[in-house]
N, C-alpha and C positions, 0 to 999 in steps of 0.2 A: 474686407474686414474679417472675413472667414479665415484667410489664412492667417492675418495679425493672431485671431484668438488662439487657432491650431502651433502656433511657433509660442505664444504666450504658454501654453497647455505644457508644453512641451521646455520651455527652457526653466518654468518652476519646477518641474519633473527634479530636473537634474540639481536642483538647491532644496533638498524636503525641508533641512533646518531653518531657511528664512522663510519658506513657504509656512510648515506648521507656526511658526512663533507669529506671522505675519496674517494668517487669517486665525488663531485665538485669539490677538486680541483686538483685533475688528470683533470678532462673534461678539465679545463679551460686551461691546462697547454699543453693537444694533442690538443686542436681544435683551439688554436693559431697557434700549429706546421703548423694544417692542412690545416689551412686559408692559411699561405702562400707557404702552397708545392700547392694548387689550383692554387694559383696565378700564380708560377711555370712551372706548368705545362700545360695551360692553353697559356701561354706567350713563352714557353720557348722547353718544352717538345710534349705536343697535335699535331700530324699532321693535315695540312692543311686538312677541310672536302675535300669530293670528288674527291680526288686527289688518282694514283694508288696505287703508288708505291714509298713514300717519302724517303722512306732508301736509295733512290739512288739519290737522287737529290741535286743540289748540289748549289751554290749562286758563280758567276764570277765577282772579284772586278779587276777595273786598278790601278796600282803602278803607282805612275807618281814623279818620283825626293823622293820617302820616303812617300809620302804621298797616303792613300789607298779612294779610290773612286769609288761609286756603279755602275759609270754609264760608258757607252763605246762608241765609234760613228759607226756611222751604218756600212761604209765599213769594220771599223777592224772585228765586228761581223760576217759580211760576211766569213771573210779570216779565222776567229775558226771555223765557222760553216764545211766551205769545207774542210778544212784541218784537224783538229783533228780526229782522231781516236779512242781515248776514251770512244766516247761520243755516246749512241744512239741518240742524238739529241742534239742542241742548239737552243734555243728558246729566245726571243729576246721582249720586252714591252715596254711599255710608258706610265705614268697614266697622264688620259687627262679629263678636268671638260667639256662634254658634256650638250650641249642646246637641249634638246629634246621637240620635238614640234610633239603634236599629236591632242588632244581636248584643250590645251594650250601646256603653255613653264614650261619644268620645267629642272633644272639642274640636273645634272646625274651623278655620278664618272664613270670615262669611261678607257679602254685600249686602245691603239694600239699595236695590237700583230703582230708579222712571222705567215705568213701559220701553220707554225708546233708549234704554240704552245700552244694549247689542245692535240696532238699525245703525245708530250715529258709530256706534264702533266697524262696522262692518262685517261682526262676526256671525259664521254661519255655524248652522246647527250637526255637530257629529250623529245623534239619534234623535227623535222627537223634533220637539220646536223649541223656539227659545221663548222671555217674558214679554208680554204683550200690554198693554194698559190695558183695566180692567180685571187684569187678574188679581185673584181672591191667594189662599194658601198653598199656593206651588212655587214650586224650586226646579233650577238648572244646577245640574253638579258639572266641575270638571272631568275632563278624561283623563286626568293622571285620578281622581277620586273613584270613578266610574271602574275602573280597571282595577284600584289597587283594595277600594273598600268592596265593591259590587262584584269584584271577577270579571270586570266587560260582559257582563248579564244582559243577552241582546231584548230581554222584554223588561228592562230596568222601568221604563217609560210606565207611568200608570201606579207603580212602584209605593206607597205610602211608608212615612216615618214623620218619626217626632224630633221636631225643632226649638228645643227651649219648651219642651213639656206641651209644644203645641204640635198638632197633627198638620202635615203638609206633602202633598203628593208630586214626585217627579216626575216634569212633563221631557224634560231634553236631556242631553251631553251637550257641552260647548267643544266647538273644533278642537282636535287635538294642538296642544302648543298656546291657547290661549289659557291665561291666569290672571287676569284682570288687567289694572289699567297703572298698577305700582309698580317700580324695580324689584324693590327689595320684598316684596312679599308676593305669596300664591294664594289666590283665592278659589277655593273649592266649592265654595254654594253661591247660589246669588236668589236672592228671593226677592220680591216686590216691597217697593217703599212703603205701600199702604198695611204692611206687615206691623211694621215699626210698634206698636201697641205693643205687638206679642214678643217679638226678636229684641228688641231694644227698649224692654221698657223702665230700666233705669232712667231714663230721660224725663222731663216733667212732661204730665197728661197737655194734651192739646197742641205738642208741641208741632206736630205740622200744619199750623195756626199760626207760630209763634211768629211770626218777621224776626222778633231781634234776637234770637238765637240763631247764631251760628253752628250748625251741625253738618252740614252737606258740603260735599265740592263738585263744583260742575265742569262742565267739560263740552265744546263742541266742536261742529263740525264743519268749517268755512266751503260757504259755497267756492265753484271754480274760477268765479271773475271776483271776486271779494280777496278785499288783500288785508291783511293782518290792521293797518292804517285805518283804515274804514271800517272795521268792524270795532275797533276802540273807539270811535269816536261816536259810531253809534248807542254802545252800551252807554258810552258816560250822558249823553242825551236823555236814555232811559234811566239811570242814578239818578239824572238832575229833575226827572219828571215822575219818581220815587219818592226825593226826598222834599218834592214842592206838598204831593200828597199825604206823607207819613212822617211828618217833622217829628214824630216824638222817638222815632226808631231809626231813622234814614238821613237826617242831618249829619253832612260832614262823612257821606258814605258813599263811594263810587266804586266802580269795578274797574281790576283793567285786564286782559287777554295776554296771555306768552304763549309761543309757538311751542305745541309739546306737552305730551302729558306724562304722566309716571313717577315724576320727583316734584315735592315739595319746592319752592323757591328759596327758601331758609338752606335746603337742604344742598341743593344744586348749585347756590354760592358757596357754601362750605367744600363741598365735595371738589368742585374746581379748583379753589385756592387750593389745596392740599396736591391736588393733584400737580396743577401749574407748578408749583413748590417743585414736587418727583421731575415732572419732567427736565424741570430747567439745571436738576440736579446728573440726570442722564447723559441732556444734551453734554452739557459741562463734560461727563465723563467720554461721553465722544469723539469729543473735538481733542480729548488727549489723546485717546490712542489712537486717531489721526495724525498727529504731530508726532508720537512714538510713530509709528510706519512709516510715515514721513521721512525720519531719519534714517529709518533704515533702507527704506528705498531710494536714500541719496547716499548712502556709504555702498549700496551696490550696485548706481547706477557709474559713480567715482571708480572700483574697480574693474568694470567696464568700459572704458573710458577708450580705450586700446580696440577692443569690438565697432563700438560708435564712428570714432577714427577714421577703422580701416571700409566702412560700410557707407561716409559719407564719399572719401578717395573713391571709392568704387562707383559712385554714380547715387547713389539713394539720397533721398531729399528728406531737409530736416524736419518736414511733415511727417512723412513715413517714420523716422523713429521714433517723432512723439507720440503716432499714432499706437508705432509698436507698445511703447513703456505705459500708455493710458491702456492698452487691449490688457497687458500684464495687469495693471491695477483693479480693472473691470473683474477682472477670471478670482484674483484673490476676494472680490468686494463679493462678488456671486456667494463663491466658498464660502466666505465667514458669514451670508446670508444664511444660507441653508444651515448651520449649525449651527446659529441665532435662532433658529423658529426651533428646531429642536429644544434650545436649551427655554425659548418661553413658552413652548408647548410643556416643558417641565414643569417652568415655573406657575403658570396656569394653575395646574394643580395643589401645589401647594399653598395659592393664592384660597382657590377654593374650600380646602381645609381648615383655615385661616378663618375666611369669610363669616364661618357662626355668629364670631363675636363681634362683627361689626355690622353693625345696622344695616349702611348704606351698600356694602358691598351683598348682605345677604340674600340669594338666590337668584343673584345676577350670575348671568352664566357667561363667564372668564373663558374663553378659547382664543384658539387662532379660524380665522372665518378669513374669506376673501378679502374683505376691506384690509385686514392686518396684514394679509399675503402681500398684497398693493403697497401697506405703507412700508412693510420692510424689502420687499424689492427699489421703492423711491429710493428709502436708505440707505441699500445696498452703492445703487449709482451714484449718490451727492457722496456718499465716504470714500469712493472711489477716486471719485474726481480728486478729493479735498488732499486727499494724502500723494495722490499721482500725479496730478498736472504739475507742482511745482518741480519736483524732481525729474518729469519728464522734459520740459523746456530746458532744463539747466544741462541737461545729461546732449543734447540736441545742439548744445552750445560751443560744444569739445572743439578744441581748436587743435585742428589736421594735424599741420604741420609739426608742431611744436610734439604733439603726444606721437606720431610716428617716428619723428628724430629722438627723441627723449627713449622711447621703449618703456617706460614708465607708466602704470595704469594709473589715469587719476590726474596728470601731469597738468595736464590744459586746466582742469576743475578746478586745481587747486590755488592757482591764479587768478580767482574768480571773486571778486569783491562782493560783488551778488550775494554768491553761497554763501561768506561769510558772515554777510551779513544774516541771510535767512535761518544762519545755525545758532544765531544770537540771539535771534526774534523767536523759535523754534522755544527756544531756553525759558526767555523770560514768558513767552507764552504760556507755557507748561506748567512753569511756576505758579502763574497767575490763577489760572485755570483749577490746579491743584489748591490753592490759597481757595476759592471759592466753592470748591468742592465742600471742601472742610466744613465750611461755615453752615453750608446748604445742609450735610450730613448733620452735624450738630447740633442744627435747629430740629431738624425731624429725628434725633434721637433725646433730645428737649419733650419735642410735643408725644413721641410716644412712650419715654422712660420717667415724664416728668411727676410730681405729684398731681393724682387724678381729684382730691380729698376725700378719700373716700376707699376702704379696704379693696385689694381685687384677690387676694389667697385666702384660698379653703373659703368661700362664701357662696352656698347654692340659693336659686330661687325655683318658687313654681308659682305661677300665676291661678288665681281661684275667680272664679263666676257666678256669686249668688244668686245673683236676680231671676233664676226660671226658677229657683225652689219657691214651691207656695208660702204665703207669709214669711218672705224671703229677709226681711229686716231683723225680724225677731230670730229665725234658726241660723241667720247668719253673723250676728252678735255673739250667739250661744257659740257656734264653729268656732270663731276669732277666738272668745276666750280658751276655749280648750283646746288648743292649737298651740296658744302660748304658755299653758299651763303646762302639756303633756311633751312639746318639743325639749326641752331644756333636760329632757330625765335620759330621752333620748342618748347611745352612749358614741361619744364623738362628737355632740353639740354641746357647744359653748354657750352659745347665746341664739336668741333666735326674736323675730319681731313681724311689725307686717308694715306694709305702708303703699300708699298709691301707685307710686314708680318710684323706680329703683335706678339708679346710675348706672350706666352713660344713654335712660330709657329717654327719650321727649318726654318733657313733659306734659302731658295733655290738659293741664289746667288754670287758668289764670284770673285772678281775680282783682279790682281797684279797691286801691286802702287809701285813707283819709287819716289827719290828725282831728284827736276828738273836737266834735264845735266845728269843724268844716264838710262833714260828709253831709250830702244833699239827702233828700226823702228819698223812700225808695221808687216813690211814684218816675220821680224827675229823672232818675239813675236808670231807669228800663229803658232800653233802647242806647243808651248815651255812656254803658259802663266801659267803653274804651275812649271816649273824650276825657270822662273826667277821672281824675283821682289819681296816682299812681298805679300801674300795671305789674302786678308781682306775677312770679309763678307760685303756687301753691301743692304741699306734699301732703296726704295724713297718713300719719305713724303713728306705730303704736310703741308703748313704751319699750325701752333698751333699744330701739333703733342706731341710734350713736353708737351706741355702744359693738350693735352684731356690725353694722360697716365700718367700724372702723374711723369715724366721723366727731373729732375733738369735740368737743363740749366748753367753749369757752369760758363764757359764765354763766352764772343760773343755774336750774337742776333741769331735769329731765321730764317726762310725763309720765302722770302716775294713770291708775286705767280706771279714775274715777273725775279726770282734769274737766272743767268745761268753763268755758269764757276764758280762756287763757292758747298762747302761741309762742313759738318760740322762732327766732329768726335768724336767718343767715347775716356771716360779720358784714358784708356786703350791704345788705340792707338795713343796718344796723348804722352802718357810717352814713346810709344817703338819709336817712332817717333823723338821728339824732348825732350830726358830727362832733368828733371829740366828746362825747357825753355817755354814761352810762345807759346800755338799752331795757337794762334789767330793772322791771316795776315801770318803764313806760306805759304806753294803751295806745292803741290803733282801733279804728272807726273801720269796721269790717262791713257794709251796710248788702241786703239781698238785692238786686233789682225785682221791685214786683215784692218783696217779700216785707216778714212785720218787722218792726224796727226794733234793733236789738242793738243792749249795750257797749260800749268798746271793748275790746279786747287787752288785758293783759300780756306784755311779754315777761314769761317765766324766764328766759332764755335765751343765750346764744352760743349758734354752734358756725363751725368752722365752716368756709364755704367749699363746694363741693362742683365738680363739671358735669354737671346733667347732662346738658344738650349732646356737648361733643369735646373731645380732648383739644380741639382744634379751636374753639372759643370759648371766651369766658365766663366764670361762674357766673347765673343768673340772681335775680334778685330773687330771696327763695323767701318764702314764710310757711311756715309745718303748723298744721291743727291734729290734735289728737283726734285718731281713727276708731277709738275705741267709745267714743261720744257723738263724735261725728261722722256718722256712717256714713261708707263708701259700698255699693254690694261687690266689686271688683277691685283687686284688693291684688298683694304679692308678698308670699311671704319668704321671710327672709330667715335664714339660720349660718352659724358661721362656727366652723369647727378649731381644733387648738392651732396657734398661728408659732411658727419656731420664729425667733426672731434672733 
C-alpha cells in the first residue's frame, strides 16, 4: 500500500492542474462539513472545562400541567436532595448580575450555589477552598477574574469586598478553565445560596420557603451503577409523594432528568434544528463536489485507458489498479483534508467574532480540538471513497484488446453502457442535489435575513441593576425618569425607552391571564399558576418603546409614564384572545398568586408581534405592562439613533 500511495504521490505530481482544481473543491466541500461539526461540538458535544466527570451528570427539569421547566423552588430541591438515591449529589444555582465593589463598581455574572455544588461538579480549588454548607458571606472568584480583576494576587484568599453593597470575603480561585455550569455564559463569582436576601433580593422575602416558586435549576450527579432509567423513575416516585403531601403547590408536577448540563432544553432543541438544518445543507454541498471529482476522475481515468491496458497485458491484476486509482483518491481526499482544517480553523474565527450577537453561540469556544481532527480525517476517507471507487472499478474494466488494437485512449470505456449510464445519474444527481441546496440556503437566508419585528440598526442597549441601591424602588423610579427625560437631548438619539428585555433576549417572565369573571382567587392560583389560565410572556416598557425598536403599533396608542391598570398586547395574543374582534377597550384578569385582588386589566393597545426568544421560532404570546408604574429594579434601556432608510 506504501508504494500504491508513493506512485499515487507521484503521478498527481506530474497533472498540478487536476490535482489543484481536484483537492479545492473537496476542501471546500469537508471544511464546510467541519465548520459546522466545530459548531457542533463546541455547542453541543465538548464537556464543560474543569468539570470531573461529565458523563454522569445530568440537567433536572419540572413538568408542571405538560409543560417542561428549568427551574424548581428551593424546598422541593431540598426533598430530591434527602431523598433520592441515585444521586451522588444534587446540587442546586441561581444566575445572579453582581455589583462588585472593590477600587470601583463593576458588574459581575455571579451564582448562587448549595454548599455541594463544586463536590457534585468535581471542581478543584486553584488557591484557597471552595463553598461549603454552612458558609455565611464568602465568595469563590474565577481564575480568568482572579488574574484579570486581582493581578493573580497570591494572598487574594482572606481578601474582603463588597457584593451588592454587602461586605463578603474570598475564600478560593476555582480551577483554571472552569466558568460555571452554562455554554453561553462565564461565571465569575459564586457565593452561597443562603446569601440570596442580600445578592438577590429582588425576589419576594421568604422566598427560600416558598415551594411554588420556581427560581433554581438543579443539577446532579448519577451514581456509577445508576442509569439515567432508574434515576427518573425514582424522582417521579418522589413528585408523586410531593404532590400527595403539598396538593396546593405540587399537583400535576413532576420532574424528569436529561443527560447533561449547560443548555437549556428549550434551548438545545432550538440550537439542534438549526443546526441539523447547516448540516444537511453541507452534507448536500458535499456529495456535489464529490460527483464534480467524480467526473473528473473518470475523464482521466478514460484518458488513461492505454496505461490500464498496457498494465493489465503485462500481468497486473485488476485489484491492483483499483487499489492504485483508490490510493490516488485517498492522497487527494488527505490534501483537501489539511486545507479544510486550515480554511475552518479560519472560519473558527470569524464564527467567534460573530458569536456576541448570538446568545447560544456566546462564549462557546469554536476551534478545531481533536474530536474535529477525527471527524474531518473520517471525512477525509468516506469523500475519498465516494468520488474514487466508482471511477476506479470502471477504469479496471478497460478491455485489453480492443484499446491496444485501437491505440485510442478511452476506446474500451467508451463502449461501456455502465459509464453511460453513471454520467447520466452523475447529472441528474447534481441537479438534484443543487435543487436542494437552494431550498436549504433559502430557508436559512429566510430565517436570518427575515423580518425579526422589531428594529436591529443604530439601536444600543445597557442593562441597569437597582436593587443593591438602598431604598432602591424610590431612587430607582427617580433614575428611570431622568434617563428618559435626559436621553433624547442627547445628540445622535432619536428616541430612547426602557423595558425588561429586549429582543432576540429570553424572556424571563411569564404570567396566566384569565377573561374577567374566570380568573380563580389568588389563594387557589398559588402554587397552580401554570395549570390554570393562559401562560403569556410578559415585557414592562416604558413609553416610546415601539417606537425606539422599531416595533409597529397597530392599534391603540402607546403608554403614557403615568398608565396603570392598563396593557397592551401582541397581534398574536390579540387573535388567540379575542378572534376576528377588536382587542382594543377589551380587559384581561391579571390576578397575583398569594397576592390582593386586583381589577382587570385594560388593553390600550396593540402592537406588532416581535421574535423574542429566537429568529428560529415564533413570536410568543407577549402582553407589555408599563415599567414606569410597575416597577421592575432590573431594567434595559434602550435608545435608537437616525435610521437612513
Amino acid at each position: 500500500m506504501f508504494e500504491d500511495l508513493q506512485l499515487a504521490i507521484r503521478l498527481l505530481r506530474k497533472n498540478p492542474g487536476f490535482t489543484f482544481v481536484a483537492v479545492l473543491t473537496i476542501a471546500l466541500g469537508i471544511a464546510a462539513n467541519t465548520t459546522v461539526f466545530s459548531v457542533v461540538n463546541a455547542i453541543l458535544l465538548r464537556p464543560l472545562p474543569g468539570i470531573a466527570d461529565p458523563g454522569r451528570l445530568v440537567s433536572v427539569s419540572r413538568i408542571q400541567d405538560g409543560n417542561v421547566f428549568d427551574n424548581l423552588g428551593y424546598p422541593d430541591y431540598e426533598d430530591y436532595r434527602d431523598r433520592a438515591r441515585s444521586f451522588a449529589g444534587l446540587a442546586a444555582y441561581s444566575t445572579v448580575p453582581l455589583s462588585l465593589t472593590t477600587d470601583g463598581s463593576n458588574r459581575v455574572p455571579g451564582n448562587l450555589v448549595t454548599g455541594n455544588y463544586f463536590v457534585v461538579l468535581g471542581v478543584k480549588p486553584a488557591v484557597g477552598r471552595l463553598l461549603v454548607s454552612g458558609d455565611g458571606n464568602v465568595a469563590v472568584v474565577s481564575d480568568g477574574m482572579w488574574r484579570q480583576k486581582f493581578g493573580g494576587n497570591p494572598d487574594i484568599v482572606g481578601l474582603r469586598v463588597v457584593l451588592n453593597g454587602a461586605p463578603f470575603t474570598i475564600v478560593g480561585v476555582a480551577e483554571a478553565g472552569f466558568r460555571g455550569t452554562a455554554v453561553n455564559e462565564s461565571i465569575d463569582v459564586w457565593v452561597p445560596m443562603s446569601t440570596q436576601p442580600v445578592t438577590l433580593s429582588r425576589l419576594s422575602e421568604g422566598i427560600l420557603k416558598n415551594r411554588a416558586a420556581g427560581w433554581i435549576e438543579i443539577f446532579g450527579s448519577l451514581k456509577p451503577a445508576v442509569t439515567l432509567r432508574q434515576a427518573n423513575a425514582e424522582l417521579k416516585t418522589i413528585a408523586a409523594q410531593l404532590a400527595a403531601a403539598y396538593p396546593e403547590t405540587n399537583r400535576n408536577r413532576t420532574v424528569s432528568a436529561a443527560s447533561g448540563v449547560g443548555m437549556y432544553p428549550d434551548d438545545r432543541a432550538e440550537v439542534t434544528g438549526l443546526l441539523e438544518l447547516l448540516a444537511g445543507s453541507v452534507a448536500l454541498l458535499l456529495l456535489i463536489a464529490c460527483a464534480n471529482v467524480a467526473g473528473l476522475f473518470m475523464v482521466r481515468a478514460s484518458r488513461r485507458s492505454c496505461e490500464m491496458a498496457v498494465r493489465l497485458a503485462v500481468g497486473a491484476g485488476r485489484w491492483r489498479l483499483i487499489r492504485q486509482l483508490l490510493a490516488e483518491g485517498m492522497v487527494l481526499a488527505f490534501a483537501a483534508g489539511a486545507v479544510a482544517i486550515l480554511i475552518s480553523t479560519w472560519a473558527a474565527v470569524q464564527i467567534a467574532a460573530f458569536s456576541g450577537s448570538a446568545s447560544l453561540l456566546r462564549r462557546a469556544d469554536i476551534n478545531v480540538d481533536g474530536r474535529v481532527l477525527a471527524f474531518t480525517a473520517g471525512a477525509s476517507i468516506l469523500t475519498g471513497l465516494l468520488f474514487a471507487i466508482v471511477p476506479a472499478i470502471q477504469a479496471s474494466q478497460v478491455d485489453v484488446s480492443g484499446t491496444l488494437k485501437n491505440g485510442t485512449a478511452g476506446a474500451g470505456l467508451r463502449r461501456s453502457r455502465f459509464r453511460a449510464a453513471l454520467v447520466v445519474s452523475q447529472v441528474v444527481l447534481s441537479f438534484i442535489l443543487i435543487t436542494a441546496s437552494g431550498t436549504i440556503v433559502r430557508d436559512l437566508y429566510h430565517i436570518i435575513n427575515g423580518n425579526p419585528g422589531f428594529e436591529t440598526r443604530n439601536v444600543a442597549m445597557a442593562s441597569v441593576d437597582m436593587s443593591t441601591l438602598p431604598h432602591f424602588e424610590d431612587r430607582g423610579r427617580a433614575f428611570y425618569r431622568q434617563i428618559l427625560e435626559r436621553l433624547p437631548g442627547v445628540p445622535g438619539v432619536v428616541s430612547a425607552s426602557l423595558a425588561g428585555t429586549v429582543p432576540p433576549q429570553d424572556l424571563s417572565g411569564r404570567v396566566s391571564i384569565f377573561y374577567p369573571g374566570q380568573e380563580p382567587t389568588p389563594e387557589i392560583l398559588l402554587g397552580r399558576e401554570f395549570e390554570l389560565g393562559l401562560r403569556v410572556d410578559i415585557d414592562r416598557i416604558a413609553p416610546r418603546y415601539f417606537e425606539t425598536l422599531g416595533i409597529p403599533l397597530l392599534r391603540g396608542r402607546d403608554f403614557t409614564g403615568r398608565d396603570q391598570g392598563v396593557v397592551i398586547v401582541s397581534k398574536k395574543l390579540a387573535e388567540r384572545l379575542w378572534p376576528g374582534d377588536d382587542a382594543v377597550g377589551k380587559r384581561i384578569a391579571w390576578p397575583v398568586p398569594g397576592g390582593i385582588v386586583r381589577p382587570p386589566f385594560e388593553v390600550i393597545g396593540v402592537a406588532a408581534d416581535a421574535k423574542y426568544r429566537s429568529l428560529i421560532t415564533d413570536a410568543p404570546l407577549l402582553m407589555y405592562a408599563p415599567a414606569l408604574t410597575d416597577y421592575d429594579s432590573r431594567s434595559h434601556i434602550v435608545r435608537s439613533g437616525q435610521r437612513n432608510r
